[in-house]
NURODO-588528 format. One record per residue (C-alpha): chain; x, y, z; residue in one letter; residue number from 1. Coordinates in steps of 0.1 Angstrom, whole numbers. Example, Ala and Ser with C-alpha at 12.3 -4.5 7.8 and 13.67 -1.06 7.14 Angstrom:
<recs>
REC   tipa       x       y       z   nukol   tifi
REC      A     123     -45      78       a      1
REC      A     137     -11      71       s      2
</recs>
This chain:
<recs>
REC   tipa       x       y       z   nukol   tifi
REC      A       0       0       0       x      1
REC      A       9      34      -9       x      2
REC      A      19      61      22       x      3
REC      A      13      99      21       x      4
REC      A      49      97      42       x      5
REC      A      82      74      44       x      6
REC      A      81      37      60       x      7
REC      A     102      48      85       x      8
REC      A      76      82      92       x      9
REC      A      47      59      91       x     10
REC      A      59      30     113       x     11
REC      A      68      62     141       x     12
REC      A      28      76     132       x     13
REC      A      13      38     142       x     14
REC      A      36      32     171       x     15
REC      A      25      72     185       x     16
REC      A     -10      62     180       x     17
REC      A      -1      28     198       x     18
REC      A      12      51     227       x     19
REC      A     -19      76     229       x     20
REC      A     -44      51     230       x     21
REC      A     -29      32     256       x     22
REC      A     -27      59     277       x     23
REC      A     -64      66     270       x     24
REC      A     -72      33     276       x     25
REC      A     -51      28     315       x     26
REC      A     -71      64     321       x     27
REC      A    -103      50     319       x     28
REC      A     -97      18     335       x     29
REC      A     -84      41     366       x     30
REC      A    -110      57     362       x     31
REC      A    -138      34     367       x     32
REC      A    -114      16     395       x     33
REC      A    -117      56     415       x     34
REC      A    -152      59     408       x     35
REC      A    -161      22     420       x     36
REC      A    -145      27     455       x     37
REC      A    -158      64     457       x     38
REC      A    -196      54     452       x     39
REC      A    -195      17     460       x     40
REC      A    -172      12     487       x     41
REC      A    -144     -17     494       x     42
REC      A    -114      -3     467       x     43
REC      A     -96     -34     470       x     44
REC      A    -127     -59     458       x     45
REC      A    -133     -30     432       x     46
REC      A    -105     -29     420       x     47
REC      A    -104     -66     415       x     48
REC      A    -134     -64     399       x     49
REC      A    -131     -40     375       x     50
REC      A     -95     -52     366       x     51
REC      A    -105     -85     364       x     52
REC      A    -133     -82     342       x     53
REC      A    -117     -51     320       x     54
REC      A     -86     -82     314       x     55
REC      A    -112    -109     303       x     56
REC      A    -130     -90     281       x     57
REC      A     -99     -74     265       x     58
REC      A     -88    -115     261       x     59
REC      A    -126    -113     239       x     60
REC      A    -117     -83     220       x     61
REC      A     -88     -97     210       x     62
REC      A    -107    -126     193       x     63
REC      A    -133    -107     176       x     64
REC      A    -107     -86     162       x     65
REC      A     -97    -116     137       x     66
REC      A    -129    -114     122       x     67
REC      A    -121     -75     116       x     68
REC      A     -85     -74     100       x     69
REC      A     -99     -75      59       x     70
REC      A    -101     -36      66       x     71
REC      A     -81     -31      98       x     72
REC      A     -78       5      90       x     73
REC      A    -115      15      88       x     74
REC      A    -125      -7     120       x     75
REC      A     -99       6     135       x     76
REC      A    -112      37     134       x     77
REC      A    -144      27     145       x     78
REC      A    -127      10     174       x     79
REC      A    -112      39     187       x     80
REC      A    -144      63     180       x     81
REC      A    -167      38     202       x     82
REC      A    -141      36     229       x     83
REC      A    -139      75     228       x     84
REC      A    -178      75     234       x     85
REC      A    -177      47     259       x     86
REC      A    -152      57     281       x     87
REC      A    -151      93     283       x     88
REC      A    -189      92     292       x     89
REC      A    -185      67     312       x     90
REC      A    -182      89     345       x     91
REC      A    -209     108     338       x     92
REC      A    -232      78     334       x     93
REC      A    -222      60     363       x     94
REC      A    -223      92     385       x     95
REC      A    -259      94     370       x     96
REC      A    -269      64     381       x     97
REC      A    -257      65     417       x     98
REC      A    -272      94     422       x     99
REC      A    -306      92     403       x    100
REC      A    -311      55     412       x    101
REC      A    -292      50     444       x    102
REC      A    -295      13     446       x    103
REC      A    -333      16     451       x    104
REC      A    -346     -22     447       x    105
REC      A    -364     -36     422       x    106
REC      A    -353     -34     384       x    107
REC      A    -329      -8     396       x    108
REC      A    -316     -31     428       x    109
REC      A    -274     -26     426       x    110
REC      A    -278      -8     395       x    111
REC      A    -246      13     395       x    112
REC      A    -226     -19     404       x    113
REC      A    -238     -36     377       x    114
REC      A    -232      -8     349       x    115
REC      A    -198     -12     363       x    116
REC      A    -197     -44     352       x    117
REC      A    -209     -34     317       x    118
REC      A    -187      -6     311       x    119
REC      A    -155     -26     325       x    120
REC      A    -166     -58     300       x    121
REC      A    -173     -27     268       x    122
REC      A    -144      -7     273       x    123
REC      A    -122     -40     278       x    124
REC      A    -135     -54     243       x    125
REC      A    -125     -22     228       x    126
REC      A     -95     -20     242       x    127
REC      A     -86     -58     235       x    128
REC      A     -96     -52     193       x    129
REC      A     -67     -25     193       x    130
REC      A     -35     -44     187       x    131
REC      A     -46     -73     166       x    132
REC      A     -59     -42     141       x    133
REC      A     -24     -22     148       x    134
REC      A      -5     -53     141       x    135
REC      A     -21     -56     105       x    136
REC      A     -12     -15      96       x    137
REC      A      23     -21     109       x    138
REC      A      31     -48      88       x    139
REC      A      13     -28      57       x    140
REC      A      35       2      68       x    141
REC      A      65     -17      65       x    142
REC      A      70     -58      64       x    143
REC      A      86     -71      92       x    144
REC      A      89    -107     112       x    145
REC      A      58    -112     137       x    146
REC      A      81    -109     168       x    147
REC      A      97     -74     158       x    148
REC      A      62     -58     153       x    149
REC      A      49     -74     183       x    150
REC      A      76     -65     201       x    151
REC      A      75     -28     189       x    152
REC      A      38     -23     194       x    153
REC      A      40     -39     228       x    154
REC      A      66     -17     241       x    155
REC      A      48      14     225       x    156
REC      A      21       0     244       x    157
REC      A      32      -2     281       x    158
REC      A      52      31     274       x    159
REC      A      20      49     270       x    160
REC      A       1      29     297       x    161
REC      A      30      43     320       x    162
REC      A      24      75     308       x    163
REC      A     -14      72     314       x    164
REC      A     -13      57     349       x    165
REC      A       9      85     358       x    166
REC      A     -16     112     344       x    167
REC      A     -44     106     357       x    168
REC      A     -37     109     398       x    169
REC      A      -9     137     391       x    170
REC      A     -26     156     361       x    171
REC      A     -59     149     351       x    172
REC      A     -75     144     387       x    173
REC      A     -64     170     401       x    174
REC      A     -66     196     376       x    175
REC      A     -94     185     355       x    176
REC      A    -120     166     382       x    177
REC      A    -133     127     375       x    178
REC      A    -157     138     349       x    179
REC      A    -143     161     326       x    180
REC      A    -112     142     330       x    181
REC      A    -128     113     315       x    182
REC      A    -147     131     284       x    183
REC      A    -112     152     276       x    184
REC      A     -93     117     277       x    185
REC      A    -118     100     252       x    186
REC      A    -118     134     230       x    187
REC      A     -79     127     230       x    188
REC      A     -87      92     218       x    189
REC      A    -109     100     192       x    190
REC      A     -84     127     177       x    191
REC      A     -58     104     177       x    192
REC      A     -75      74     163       x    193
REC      A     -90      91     134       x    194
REC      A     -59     115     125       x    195
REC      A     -39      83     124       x    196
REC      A     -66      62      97       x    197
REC      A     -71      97      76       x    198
REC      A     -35     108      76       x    199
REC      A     -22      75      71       x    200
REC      A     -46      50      58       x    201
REC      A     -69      70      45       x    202
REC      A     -61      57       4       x    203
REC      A     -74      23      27       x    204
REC      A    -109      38      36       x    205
REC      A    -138      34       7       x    206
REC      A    -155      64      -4       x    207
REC      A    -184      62      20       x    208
REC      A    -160      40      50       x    209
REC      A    -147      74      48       x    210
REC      A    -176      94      51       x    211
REC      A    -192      70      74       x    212
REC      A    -161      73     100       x    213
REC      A    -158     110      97       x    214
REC      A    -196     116     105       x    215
REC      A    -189      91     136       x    216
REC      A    -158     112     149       x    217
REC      A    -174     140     149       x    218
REC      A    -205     129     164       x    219
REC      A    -182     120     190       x    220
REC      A    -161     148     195       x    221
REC      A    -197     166     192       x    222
REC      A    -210     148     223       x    223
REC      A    -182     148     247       x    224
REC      A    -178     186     237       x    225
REC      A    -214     192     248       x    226
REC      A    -209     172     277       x    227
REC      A    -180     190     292       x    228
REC      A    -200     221     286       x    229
REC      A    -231     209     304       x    230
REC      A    -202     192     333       x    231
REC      A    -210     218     360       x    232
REC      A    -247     218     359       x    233
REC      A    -244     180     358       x    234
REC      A    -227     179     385       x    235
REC      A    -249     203     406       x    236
REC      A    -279     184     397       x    237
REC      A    -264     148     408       x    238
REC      A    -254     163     437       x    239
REC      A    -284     176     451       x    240
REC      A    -296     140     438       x    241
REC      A    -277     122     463       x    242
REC      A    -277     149     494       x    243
REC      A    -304     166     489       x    244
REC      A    -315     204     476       x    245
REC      A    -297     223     511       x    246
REC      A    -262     215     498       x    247
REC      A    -241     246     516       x    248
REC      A    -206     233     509       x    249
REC      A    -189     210     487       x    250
REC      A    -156     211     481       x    251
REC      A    -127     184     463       x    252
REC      A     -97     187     491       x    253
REC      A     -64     166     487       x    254
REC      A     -78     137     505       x    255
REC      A    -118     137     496       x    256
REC      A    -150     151     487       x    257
REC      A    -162     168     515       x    258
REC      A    -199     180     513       x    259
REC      A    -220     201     538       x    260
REC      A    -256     204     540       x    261
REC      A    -283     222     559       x    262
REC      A    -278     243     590       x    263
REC      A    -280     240     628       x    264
REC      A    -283     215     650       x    265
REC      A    -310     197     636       x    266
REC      A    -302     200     600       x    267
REC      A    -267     197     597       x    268
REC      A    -249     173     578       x    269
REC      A    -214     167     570       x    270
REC      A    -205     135     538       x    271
REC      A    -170     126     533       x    272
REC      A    -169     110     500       x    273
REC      A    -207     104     498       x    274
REC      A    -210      86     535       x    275
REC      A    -227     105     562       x    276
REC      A    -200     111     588       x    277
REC      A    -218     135     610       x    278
REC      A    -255     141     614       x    279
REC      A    -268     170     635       x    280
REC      A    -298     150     646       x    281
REC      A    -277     126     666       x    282
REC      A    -240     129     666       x    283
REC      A    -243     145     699       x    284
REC      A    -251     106     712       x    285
REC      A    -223      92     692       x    286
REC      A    -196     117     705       x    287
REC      A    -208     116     742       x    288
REC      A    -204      74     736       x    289
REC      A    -173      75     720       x    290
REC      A    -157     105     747       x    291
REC      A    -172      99     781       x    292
REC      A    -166      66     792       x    293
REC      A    -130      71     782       x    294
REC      A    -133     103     805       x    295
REC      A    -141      88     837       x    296
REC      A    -101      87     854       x    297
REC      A     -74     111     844       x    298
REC      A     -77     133     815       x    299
REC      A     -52     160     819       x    300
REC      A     -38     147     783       x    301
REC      A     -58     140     755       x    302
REC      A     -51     127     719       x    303
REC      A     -78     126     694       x    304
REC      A     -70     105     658       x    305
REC      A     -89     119     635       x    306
REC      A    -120     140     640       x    307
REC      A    -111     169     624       x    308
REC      A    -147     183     628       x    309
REC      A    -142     192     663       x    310
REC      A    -169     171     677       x    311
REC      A    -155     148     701       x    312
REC      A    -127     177     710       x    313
REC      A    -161     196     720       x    314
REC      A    -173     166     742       x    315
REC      A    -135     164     759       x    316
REC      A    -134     201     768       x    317
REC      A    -167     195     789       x    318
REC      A    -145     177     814       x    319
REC      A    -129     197     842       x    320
REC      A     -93     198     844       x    321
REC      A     -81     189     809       x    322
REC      A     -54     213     799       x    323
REC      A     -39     199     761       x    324
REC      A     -61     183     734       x    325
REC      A     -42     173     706       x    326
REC      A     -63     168     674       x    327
REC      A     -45     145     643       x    328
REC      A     -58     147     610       x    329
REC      A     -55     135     582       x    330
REC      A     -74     159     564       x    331
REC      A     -64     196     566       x    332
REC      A     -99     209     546       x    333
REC      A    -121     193     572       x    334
REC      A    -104     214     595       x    335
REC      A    -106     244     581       x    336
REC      A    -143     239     575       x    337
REC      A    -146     230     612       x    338
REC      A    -131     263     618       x    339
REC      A    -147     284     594       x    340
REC      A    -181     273     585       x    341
REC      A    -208     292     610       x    342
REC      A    -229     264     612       x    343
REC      A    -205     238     619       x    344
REC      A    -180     258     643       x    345
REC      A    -212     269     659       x    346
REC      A    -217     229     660       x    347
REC      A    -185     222     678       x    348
REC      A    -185     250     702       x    349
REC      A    -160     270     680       x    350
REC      A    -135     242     696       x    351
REC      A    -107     257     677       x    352
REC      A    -102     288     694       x    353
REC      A     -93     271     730       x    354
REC      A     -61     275     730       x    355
REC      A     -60     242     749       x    356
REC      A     -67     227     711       x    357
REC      A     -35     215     689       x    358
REC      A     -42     205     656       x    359
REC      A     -17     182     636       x    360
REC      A     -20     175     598       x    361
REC      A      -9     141     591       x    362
REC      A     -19     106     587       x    363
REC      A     -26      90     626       x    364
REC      A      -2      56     624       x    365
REC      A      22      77     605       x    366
REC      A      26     104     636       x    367
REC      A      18      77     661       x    368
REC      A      54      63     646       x    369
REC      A      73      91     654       x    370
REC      A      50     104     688       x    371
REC      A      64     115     720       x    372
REC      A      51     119     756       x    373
REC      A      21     101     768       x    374
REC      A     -16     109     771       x    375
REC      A     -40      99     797       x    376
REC      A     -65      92     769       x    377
REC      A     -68      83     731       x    378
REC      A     -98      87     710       x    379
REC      A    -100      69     679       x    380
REC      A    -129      91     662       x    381
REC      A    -122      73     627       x    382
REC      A    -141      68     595       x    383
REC      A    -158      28     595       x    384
REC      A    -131       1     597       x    385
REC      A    -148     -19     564       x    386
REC      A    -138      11     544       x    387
REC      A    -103      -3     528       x    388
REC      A     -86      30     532       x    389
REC      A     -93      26     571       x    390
REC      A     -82      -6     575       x    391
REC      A     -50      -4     588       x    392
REC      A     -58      21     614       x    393
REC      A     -79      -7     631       x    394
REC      A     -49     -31     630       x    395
REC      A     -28     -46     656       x    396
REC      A       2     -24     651       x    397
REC      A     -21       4     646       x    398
REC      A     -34      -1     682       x    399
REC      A       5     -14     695       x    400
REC      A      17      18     686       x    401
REC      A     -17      40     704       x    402
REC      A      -3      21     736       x    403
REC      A      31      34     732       x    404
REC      A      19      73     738       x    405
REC      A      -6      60     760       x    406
REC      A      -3      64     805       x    407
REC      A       2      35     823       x    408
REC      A     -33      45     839       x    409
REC      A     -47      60     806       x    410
REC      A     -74      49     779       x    411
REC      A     -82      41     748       x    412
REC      A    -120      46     734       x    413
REC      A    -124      34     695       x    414
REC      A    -153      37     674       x    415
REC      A    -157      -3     658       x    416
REC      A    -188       7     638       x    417
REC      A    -225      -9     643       x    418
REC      A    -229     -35     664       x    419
REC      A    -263     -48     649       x    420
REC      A    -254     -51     613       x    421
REC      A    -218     -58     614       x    422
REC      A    -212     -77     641       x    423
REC      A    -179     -96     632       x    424
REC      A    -166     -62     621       x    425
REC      A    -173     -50     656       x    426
REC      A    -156     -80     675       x    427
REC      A    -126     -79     650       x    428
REC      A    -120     -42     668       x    429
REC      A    -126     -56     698       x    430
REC      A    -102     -87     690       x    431
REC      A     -76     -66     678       x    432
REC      A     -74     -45     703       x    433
REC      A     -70     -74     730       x    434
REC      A     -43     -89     706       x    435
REC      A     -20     -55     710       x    436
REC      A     -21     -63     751       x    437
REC      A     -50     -41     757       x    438
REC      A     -75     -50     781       x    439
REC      A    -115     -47     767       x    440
REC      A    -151     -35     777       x    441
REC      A    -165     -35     742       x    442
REC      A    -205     -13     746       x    443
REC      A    -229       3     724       x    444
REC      A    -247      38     719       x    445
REC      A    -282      33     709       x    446
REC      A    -298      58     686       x    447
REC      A    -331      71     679       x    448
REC      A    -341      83     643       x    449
REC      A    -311      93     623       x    450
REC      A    -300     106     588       x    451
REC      A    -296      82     556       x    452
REC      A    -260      78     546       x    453
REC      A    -250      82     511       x    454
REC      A    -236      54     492       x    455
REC      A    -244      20     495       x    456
REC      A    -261      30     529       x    457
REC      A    -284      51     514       x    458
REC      A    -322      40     523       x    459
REC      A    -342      54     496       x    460
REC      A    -357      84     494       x    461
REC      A    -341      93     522       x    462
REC      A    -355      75     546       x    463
REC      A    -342      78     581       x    464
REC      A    -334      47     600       x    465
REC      A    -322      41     636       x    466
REC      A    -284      41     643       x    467
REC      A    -264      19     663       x    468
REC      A    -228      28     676       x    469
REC      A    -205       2     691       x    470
REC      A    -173      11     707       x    471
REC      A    -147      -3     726       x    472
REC      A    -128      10     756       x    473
REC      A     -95      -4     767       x    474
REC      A     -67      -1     791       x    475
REC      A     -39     -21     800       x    476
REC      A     -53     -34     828       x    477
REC      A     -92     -42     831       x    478
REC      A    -112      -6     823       x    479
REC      A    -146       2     842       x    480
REC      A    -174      11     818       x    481
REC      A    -196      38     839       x    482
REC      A    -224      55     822       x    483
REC      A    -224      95     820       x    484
REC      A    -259     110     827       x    485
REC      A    -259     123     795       x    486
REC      A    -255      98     770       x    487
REC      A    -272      61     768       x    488
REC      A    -241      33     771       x    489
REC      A    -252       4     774       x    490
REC      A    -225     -28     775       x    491
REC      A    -224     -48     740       x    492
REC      A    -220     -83     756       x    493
REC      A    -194    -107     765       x    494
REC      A    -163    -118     745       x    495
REC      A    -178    -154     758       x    496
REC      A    -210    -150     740       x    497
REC      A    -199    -138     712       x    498
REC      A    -178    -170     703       x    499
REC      A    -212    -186     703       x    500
REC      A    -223    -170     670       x    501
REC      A    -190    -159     659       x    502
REC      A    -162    -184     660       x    503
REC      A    -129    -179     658       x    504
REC      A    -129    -143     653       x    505
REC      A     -91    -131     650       x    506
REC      A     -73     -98     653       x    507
REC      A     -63     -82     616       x    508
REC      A     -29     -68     613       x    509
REC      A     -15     -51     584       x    510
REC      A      -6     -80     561       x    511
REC      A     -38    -100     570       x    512
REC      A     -67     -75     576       x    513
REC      A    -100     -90     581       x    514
REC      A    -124     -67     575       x    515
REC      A    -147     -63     548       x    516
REC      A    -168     -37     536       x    517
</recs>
């Protein structure tokens, strides 16, 4: 076949296109594995899922693509302008349908897990159809043994899958968002599949392949054009979708979504990555369980991991003779929102302006790993332990190293999530704990009527259902669980009975963590 340039220009032109669309490609696989622990949960069985299934179905591409190789050129084309569409909307329709859905039940029952699924297994078949194609234009760019252009395409290949990988936490997250990320990658896609088969295979293309594949490009580029225009108000709709018209705040810090809605006391709430972490209706009952009991001995000291909010701070400085509270988290946004917001500083107490209040910016079993001095008391006001990113601040050495910084007299309080509904997740905590040396009293914090939480919690339409705290407080030697006037402990059981109904629960550690979302 005749080129428009040199064998040696043409071969660069294929293996550049080779390079571009693997990059395209990794970014939307990243993609979907982000979006699938942001609005799903669990990252690691995500991850595993989407990878899995994205690898399987490239193995069917790259069967279907033998059927396609008479005119390589044009369905290449056609490859890359599908994949284009698919994955750059991909974010959008996913973010739709957690938010305008939200797992609801019937026909729509897990819907956004299962158009995970679908777009993984679609964009995987794409993706799997592009090198058999590309190794059919190499060869009619210049002739070469089978190994050589394999070997050529597949580095090309992995260089620009590098490239990708790179872009997309560094570059195109940060700077461009999950959605408009995604419809600028597959615009980058489509440009570059279609300028390769018209610059350089376009004597290859039919009078009306030719036509046919323009129309399609730019129906493509049309759409995802339209789309980022449209982004914003998108985005504002879904949102009030999935928390509601009263949104107040909402903002993308370096570590997570963190949204804001209502006012007051009774209204407030504050989502970290679309869970509820902090209802106004009731998170006075949660922070008195998690603070008090830990309360009752010496308290001069204080070290609170995590809650950033202010919250539980609020509940310490209630207490008579504590003079330093030291706040670690991870999350310096949260913070400042604590801080600034009127609603929410009004919340805490405006916390942040004792002077008695130290805040630290850092990840907790990072600082706890470089700590000194003691402290009569350690709160562990953390997100869930099922959430992968927590786990290993509910491990062994997570809790070894809290004992290091803590008195010989002093306590620990943990939050170790419902009691009710995740029971083994609850005497995991307790489990672990015991396995770093500590002694136990694990107890509960009944609620009343509560706010929905976002995300595979989410009741529909909003429906508010009754919460359940469990916690854990531990010493070294045997802690007394009293209960404060103002809050509603009430002891979660025996270690004893719990074997009955869940045997051989174990601690997790870092290499072996046993919790699941």
């Amino acid at each position: 076949m005749r080129l428009p340039v040199s064998p040696g220009a043409g071969r660069f032109l294929v293996l550049a296109g080779v390079f571009t669309c693997a990059a395209c490609g990794l970014v939307y696989e990243l993609e979907l594995v982000a979006l699938a622990s942001y609005l799903i949960g669990d990252s690691v069985t995500q991850a595993s899922v989407v990878l899995s299934v994205m690898v399987f179905a490239m193995g069917i591409g790259s069967l279907l693509a033998k059927r396609l190789r008479c005119r390589a050129a044009a369905w290449f084309g056609l490859v890359e302008t599908a994949l284009a569409l698919v994955g750059g909307c991909s974010a959008m329709a996913l973010y739709a349908a957690f938010a305008w859905t939200g797992d609801r039940g019937e026909v729509w029952a897990h819907g956004s897990r299962y158009l995970f699924v679908a777009f993984s297994l679609a964009i995987g078949v794409l993706i799997g159809a592009e090198v058999p194609l590309l190794m059919v234009l190499i060869q009619r760019v210049r002739r070469q043994d089978a190994s050589g252009a394999v070997a050529d395409l597949f580095a090309a290949d992995y260089v620009g899958a590098l490239v990708g990988g790179l872009a997309f936490p560094f570059l195109l997250l940060p700077v461009l968002g999950q959605l408009t990320g995604a419809l600028f990658t597959g615009a980058v896609n489509a440009v570059a599949g279609g300028a390769l088969v018209f610059g350089l295979f376009g004597r290859d293309l039919s009078t009306r392949g030719r036509w046919v594949l323009l129309a399609a490009n730019v129906l493509v580029l049309s759409v995802l054009a339209s789309a980022a225009v449209l982004v914003d108000d998108f985005e504002r709709a879904a949102r009030r979708a999935v928390y509601g018209g009263d949104v107040r705040v909402a903002v993308q810090t370096d570590v997570q979504e963190v949204v804001l809605t209502g006012g007051g006391r009774g209204s407030l709430d504050l989502f970290l990555d679309g869970r509820l972490r902090i209802s106004g209706r009731d998170e006075h009952r949660y922070h008195q369980g998690l603070v008090h009991p830990a309360m009752r001995g010496p308290h001069a000291r204080v070290l609170i991991l995590g809650g950033g909010d202010g919250l539980a701070a609020r509940e310490v400085l209630r207490h008579p003779g504590v003079r330093r509270v030291d706040v670690v988290e991870l999350d310096a946004g949260v913070v400042d929102l604590a801080r600034r917001d009127p609603e929410l500083s009004d919340l805490n107490a405006h916390v942040y302006r004792d002077p008695r209040v130290r805040v630290v910016t850092a990840d907790a079993f990072r600082w706890l790993r470089s700590a000194r001095g003691t402290y009569d008391v350690v709160l562990c006001d953390l997100p869930d332990p099922g959430i992968t990113a927590s786990t290993k601040l509910y491990s062994q050495e997570f809790y070894g190293l809290a004992t290091r910084v803590l008195a010989a007299d002093g306590r620990i309080a943990v939050h170790a999530g419902p009691v009710s509904t995740r029971a083994r997740v609850f005497w995991t905590v307790e489990a672990t704990l015991r396995a770093a040396g500590l002694k136990t009293v694990p107890y509960r914090v009944g609620g009343r009527q509560s706010g929905f939480a976002a995300g595979p919690d989410r009741t529909s339409e909003g429906a508010r259902a009754p919460r359940d705290w469990g916690f854990v407080l531990a010493a070294r030697s045997s802690p007394v669980l009293l209960r404060a006037a103002d809050s509603e402990v009430v002891r979660a059981g025996t270690r004893a009975a719990a074997r009955t109904w869940l045997p051989g629960t174990a601690p997790s550690t870092l290499v072996h963590p046993r919790y699941a979302n």
